[in-house]
Phi, psi and omega in degrees: 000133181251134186213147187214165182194131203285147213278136161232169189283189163306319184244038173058068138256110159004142159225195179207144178295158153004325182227049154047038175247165191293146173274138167280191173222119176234173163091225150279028196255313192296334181298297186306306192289329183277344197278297189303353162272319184310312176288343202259318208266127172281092196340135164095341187280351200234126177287309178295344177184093187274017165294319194287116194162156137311182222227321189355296191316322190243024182223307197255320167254138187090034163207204218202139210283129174235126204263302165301323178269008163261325184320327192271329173251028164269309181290303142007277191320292181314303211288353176253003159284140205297127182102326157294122172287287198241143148195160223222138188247161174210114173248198168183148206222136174273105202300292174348280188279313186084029175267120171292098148264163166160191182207146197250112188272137164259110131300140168287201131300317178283009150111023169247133192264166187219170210210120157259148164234126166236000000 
């Protein structure tokens, strides 16, 4: 499957190649950056189809922290990018700050793993 996707920085912003046009991403790299968009989008957060998302509003924030169920739904998530088979979520959660990271490892179809951070 050839798949592309448009490339973001470190700080999820557009960049653009060598002859100053926006840069894609293809292969397992736009596959890895999508799985880690998927997880990032907030059910209800997309105007064209609010079906898409996590759940976060009514499953996860403002209710007491359950770990397996964001992990499963996170790993959900990773699973509707085109080409994940498998995914396995690793979180962490900063009491403090209350800020969620953490990264989801993939398999493709073609049997190759991958690792997103979000």
């Amino acid at each position: 499957m050839i798949y592309d996707t448009l490339k973001l920085t470190q700080s999820w912003d557009l960049t653009v190649d060598g002859l100053g046009n926006i840069a894609s991403a293809t292969g397992s790299e736009a596959v890895a950056q999508d799985v880690a968009s998927a997880c990032r989008t907030v059910q209800g957060e997309l105007f064209y189809d609010t079906s898409i998302g996590v759940p976060y509003p009514t499953l996860v924030w403002g209710k007491t922290f359950v770990p397996q169920l964001v992990r499963s739904l996170l790993e959900d998530a990773a699973k509707t990018v085109p080409g994940v088979v498998q995914a396995q979520a690793t979180i962490a959660l900063d009491s403090r700050s209350r800020i969620l990271s953490g990264d989801v490892s993939v398999i493709d179809e073609n049997g190759q793993a991958l690792n997103a951070t979000f």
